[in-house]
N, C-alpha and C positions, 0 to 999 in steps of 0.2 A: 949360180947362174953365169955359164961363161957365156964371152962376146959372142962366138959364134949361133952359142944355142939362145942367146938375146935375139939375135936379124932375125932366128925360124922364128921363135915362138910369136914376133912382132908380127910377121905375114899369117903365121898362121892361128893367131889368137887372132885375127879378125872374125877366118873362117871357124874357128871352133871357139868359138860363147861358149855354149854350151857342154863342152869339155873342159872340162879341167886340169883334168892330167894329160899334161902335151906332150912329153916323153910317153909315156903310156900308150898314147892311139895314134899320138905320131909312125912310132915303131909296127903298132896291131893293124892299122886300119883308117888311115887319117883321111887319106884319098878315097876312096872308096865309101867312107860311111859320110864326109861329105859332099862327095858326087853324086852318088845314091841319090838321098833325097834333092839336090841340087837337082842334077837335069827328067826327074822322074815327072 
């Protein structure tokens, strides 16, 4: 876990609960599969 990939996952382990692997859908689809259902 480095510093940097510490700040992301802290912003974006709010938005993705539900994901787990944050490198993983960070890289595939992080935006979008939270967007998605976010403004749908």
């Amino acid at each position: 876990m480095s510093h940097k990939k510490g700040e992301r996952d802290n912003m974006s382990m709010s938005r993705k609960k539900d994901v787990p692997p944050l490198p993983s859908i960070e890289e595939k689809g992080t935006l979008p599969r939270i967007t998605f259902p976010s403004f749908s």
